[in-house]
N, C-alpha and C positions, 0 to 999 in steps of 0.2 A: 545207862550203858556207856555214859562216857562219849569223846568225839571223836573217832579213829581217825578222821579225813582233816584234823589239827595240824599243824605244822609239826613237821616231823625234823630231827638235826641230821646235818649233814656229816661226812666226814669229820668235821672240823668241833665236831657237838661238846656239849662240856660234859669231859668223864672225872672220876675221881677218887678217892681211897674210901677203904670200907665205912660203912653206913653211919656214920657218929657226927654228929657237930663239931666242929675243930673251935668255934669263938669258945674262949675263957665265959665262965659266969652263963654258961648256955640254960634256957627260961625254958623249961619243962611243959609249962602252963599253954604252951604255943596257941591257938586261935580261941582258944577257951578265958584266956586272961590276955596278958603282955602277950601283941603279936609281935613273933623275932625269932630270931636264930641266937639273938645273946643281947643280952644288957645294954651293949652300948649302942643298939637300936635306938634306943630312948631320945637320944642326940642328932642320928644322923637322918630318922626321918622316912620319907618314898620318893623315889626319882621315877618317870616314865616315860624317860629320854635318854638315850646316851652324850648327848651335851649336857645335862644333865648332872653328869659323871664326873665332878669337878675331884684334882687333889685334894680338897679342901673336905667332902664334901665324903668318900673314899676313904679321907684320915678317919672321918669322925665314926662311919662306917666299920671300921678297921681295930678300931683304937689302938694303931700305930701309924706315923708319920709314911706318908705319901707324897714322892715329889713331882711325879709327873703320872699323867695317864694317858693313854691313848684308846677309844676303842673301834675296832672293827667288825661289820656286819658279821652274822654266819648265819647261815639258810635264808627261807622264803617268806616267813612270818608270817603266813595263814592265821597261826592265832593270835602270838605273840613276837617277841623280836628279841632274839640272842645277838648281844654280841661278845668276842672277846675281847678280855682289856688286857692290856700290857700294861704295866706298872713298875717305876722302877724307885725304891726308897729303902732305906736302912736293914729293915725288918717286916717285910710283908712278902708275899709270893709274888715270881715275875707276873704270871700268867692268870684269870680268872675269869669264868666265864659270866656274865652278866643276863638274865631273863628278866625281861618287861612286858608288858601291856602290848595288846596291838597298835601300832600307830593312830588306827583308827578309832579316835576317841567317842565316838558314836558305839561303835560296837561292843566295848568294853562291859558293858552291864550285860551282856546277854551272856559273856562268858566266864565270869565272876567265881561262878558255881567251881569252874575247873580250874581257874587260878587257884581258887582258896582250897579244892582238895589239895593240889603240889604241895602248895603252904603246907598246911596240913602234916601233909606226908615229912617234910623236911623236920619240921616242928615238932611233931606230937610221935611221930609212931617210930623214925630211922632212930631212934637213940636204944630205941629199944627191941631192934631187931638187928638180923645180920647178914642181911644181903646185902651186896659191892653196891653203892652206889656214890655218884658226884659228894667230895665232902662239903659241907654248907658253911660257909663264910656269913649271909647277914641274911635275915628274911625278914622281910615287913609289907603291910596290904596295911589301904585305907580304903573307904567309902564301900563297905563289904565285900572287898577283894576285887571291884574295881579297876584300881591302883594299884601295885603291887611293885618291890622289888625283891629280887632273891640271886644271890653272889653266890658260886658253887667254884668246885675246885675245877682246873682241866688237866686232863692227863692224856693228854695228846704224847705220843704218837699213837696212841687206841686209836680203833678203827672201827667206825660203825658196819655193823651187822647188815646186808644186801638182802630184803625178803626175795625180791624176782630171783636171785642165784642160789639160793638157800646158803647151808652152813655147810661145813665139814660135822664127820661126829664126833670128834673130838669138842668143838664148838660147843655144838647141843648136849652133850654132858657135861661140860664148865653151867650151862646154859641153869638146866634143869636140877643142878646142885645149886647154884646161887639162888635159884625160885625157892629150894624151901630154906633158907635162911630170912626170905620174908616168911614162910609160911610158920614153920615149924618154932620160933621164940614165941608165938603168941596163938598157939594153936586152940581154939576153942574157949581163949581169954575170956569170960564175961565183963571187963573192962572196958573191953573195944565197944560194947553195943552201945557205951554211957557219952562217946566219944560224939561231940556233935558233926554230922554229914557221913556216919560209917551206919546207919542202922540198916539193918539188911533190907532187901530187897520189900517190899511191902506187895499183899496181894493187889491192890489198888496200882500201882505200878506197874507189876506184870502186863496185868490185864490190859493197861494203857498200852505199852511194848510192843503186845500181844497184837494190838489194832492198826498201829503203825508198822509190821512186820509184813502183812499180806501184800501193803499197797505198793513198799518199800521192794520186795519182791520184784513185782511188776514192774517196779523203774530198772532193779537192775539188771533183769534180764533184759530188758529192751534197750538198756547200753552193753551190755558187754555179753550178748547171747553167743556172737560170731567166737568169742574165747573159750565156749565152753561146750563140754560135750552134750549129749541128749541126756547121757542118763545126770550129769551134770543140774541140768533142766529140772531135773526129776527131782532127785536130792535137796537142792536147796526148795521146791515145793513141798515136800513132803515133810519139813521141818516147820512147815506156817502152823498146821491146825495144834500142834502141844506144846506152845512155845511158852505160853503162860504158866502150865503146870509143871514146865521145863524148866524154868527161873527161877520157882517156888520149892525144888526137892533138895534133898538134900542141906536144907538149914540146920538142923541140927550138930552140921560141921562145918567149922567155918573156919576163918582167920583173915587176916587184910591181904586183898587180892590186887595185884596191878592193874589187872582188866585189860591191858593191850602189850601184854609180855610177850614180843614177837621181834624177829632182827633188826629191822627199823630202829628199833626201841634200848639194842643192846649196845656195849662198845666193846672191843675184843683186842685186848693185848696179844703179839707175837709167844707164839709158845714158846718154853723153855727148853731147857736139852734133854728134858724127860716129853715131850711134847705136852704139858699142863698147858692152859691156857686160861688167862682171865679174865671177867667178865666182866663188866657195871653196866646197873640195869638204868635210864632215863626214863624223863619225860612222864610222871605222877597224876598228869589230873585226869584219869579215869581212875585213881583210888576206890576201894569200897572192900565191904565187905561181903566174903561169899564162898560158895565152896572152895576149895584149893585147888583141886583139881582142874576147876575150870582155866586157870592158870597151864597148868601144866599140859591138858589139850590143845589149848589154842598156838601151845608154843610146838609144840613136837606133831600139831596133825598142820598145822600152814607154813611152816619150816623146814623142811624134807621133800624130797622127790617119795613118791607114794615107793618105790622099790627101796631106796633107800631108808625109809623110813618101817618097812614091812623084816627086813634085817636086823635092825635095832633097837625098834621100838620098846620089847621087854625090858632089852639092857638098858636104857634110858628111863624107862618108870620104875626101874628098883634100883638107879644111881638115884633117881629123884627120893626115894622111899627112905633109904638109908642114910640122907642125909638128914631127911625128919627125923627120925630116931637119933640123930648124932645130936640133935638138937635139942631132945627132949620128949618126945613125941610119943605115948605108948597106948598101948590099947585098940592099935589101929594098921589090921596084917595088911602083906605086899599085894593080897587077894582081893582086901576091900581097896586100898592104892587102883589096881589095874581095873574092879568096878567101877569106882568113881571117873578115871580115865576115860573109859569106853562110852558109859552116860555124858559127860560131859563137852566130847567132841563138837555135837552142833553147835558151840561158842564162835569155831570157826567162821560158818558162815554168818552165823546171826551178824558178828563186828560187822564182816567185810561186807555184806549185805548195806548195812547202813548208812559204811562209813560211803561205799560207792554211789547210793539213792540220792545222799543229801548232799555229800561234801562239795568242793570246791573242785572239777573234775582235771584232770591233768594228763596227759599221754601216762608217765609212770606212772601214776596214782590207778589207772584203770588196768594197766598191767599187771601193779601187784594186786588189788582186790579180787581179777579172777585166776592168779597163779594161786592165790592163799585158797577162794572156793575148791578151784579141783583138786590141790592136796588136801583139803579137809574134808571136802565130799566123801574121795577115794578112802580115807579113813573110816568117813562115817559110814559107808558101803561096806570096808572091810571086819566092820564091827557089828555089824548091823545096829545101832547105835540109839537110832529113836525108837526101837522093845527095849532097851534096857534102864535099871534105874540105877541109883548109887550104890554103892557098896554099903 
């Protein structure tokens, strides 16, 4: 399920131009052969420090000359530790955002797993999809992802996504059109399954989920009961006994899912003079693979005020629909779309369940996890949601 209660970027987080690797000589093979983002990885190696970050070190990095660097924190570093670097030399970008390892080199092996999906994601799957996301400058992991570094572009003045205030709709339509451009390039690929760390969900898994789900329940309502309604109470109980066969439906549609595609997670350019707005999605290591839709619920039922969202909702799963099809996508009406949707809601609580039971708890962090329940609840109430299946 991925760690929702990760370090999340702040304002300042690193955005970037559409999904592609911008190094020359970009290594396809990503975590499967040569780990990297390009060839001249080969040279410059793993840093898991921002002193670290030498011009020197940068240039080799780059493979173009670097004359100075500077870089500075950005966010809290739960899991890992952004900073942004300033750079100034002939031919290279002022600005980059830099992601490392947690400080704490103890803990590093426990979260490995969700380094090397990012990796992953940077490496193997954006070159061949087409959602907004950070463009990737260098990616490299040792001692099984460990160690890790990964240079992304920033496109600051974006602006990170507020889950406690939600969105505008204009927002969550930029939103849920940029989600099937992960979805929709690789929809039902059987290539993906061959991909190491993308195999879907396994019943052995579930089940495990499934056991850790009741108890997880229990801690959260006993932190954050006072936030939420009774029937609230209800709701997130009534999602413990099918959560297993919940995980397990709908396989036979699938595509690489973000698994925590929610505003936290987005970055949000000023609209234009047509009010367009654009989007890149961060923060990769819940990667996997899985229904689509489950994406597209967990964005549109913990993102919305439930009135707001009750208004819109249609027109927002057939912007999401129509961008599938623009993408490729056939064989699969806007009927089964709003089935898959309406099944797929309980995503909502299940993250925020988890991410509030285990994570690192925070005054905000326990704000957003029960703002996202009672908008997802309210969803899953207004759909009746755990009778229904996929489309």
């Amino acid at each position: 399920m991925g760690e929702l209660w990760r370090m999340c970027p702040t304002a300042d987080s690193p955005v970037g131009a559409a999904g592609s690797c911008y190094c020359p000589g970009h290594v396809s093979g990503g975590l499967s052969g040569r780990k990297g983002c390009a060839e001249m990885s080969e040279t410059a190696g793993v840093v898991v420090d921002a002193d670290q970050i030498s011009p020197q070190w940068l240039s080799r990095a780059l493979s173009a000359q670097v004359d100075a660097v500077t870089a500075t924190p950005v966010g809290t570093g739960q899991m890992g530790s952004v900073f942004r670097l300033e750079i100034t030399g002939p031919a290279v970008p002022s600005r980059l955002m830099a992601k490392l390892p947690t400080a704490d080199a103890g803990a590093r092996d426990l979260v490995a797993g969700a380094y090397r999906q990012e990796l992953r994601f940077y490496t193997e799957i954006a070159p061949t999809v087409s959602i907004r996301v950070p463009g990737c400058r260098y990616a490299e992991f040792t001692r099984e992802g460990a160690e890790f570094t990964l240079l992304l572009d920033d496109l600051a003045p974006a602006t990170q996504g507020d889950q406690l205030t939600g969105c505008s709709v204009a927002q969550a339509h930029a939103a849920v059109r940029n989600l099937a451009g992960l979805h929709g390039p690789r929809w039902c690929d059987p290539v993906l399954k061959d991909i190491e760390g993308l195999a879907p969900t396994s019943a052995e898994t579930a089940e495990m989920l499934a056991g850790v789900y009741g108890p997880a329940v229990d801690i959260f309502l006993d932190k954050l009961s006072d936030q939420l309604a009774a029937e609230d109470h209800d709701t997130v109980r009534a999602c413990v006994p099918g959560v297993a066969g919940w995980l397990l439906a709908g396989s036979e549609r699938f595509a690489p899912v973000h698994g925590d595609y929610r505003l936290d997670n987005l970055m949000f350019g000023a609209p234009d003079d047509s009010g367009e707005v654009e989007v890149w999605a961060v923060d990769w290591q819940t990667l996997a693979l899985g229904l689509p839709a489950r994406d597209l619920a967990y964005f549109i039922g913990t993102s919305l005020d439930p009135r707001i969202r009750r208004t819109h909702e249609d027109a927002l799963i057939e912007t999401y629909w129509r961008a599938l099809c623009a993408h490729g996508v056939t064989g699969y009406s806007l009927e089964s779309c709003h089935a898959d949707y309406r099944f797929a809601l309980p995503q909502g609580p299940l993250i925020a369940v988890f991410g509030a039971a285990y994570g690192t708890p925070t005054p905000r962090g326990e704000q957003m996890f029960a703002a996202m329940v009672r908008r997802s609840c309210a969803a899953i109430r207004d759909w009746d949601s755990l009778s229904r299946l996929p489309g």
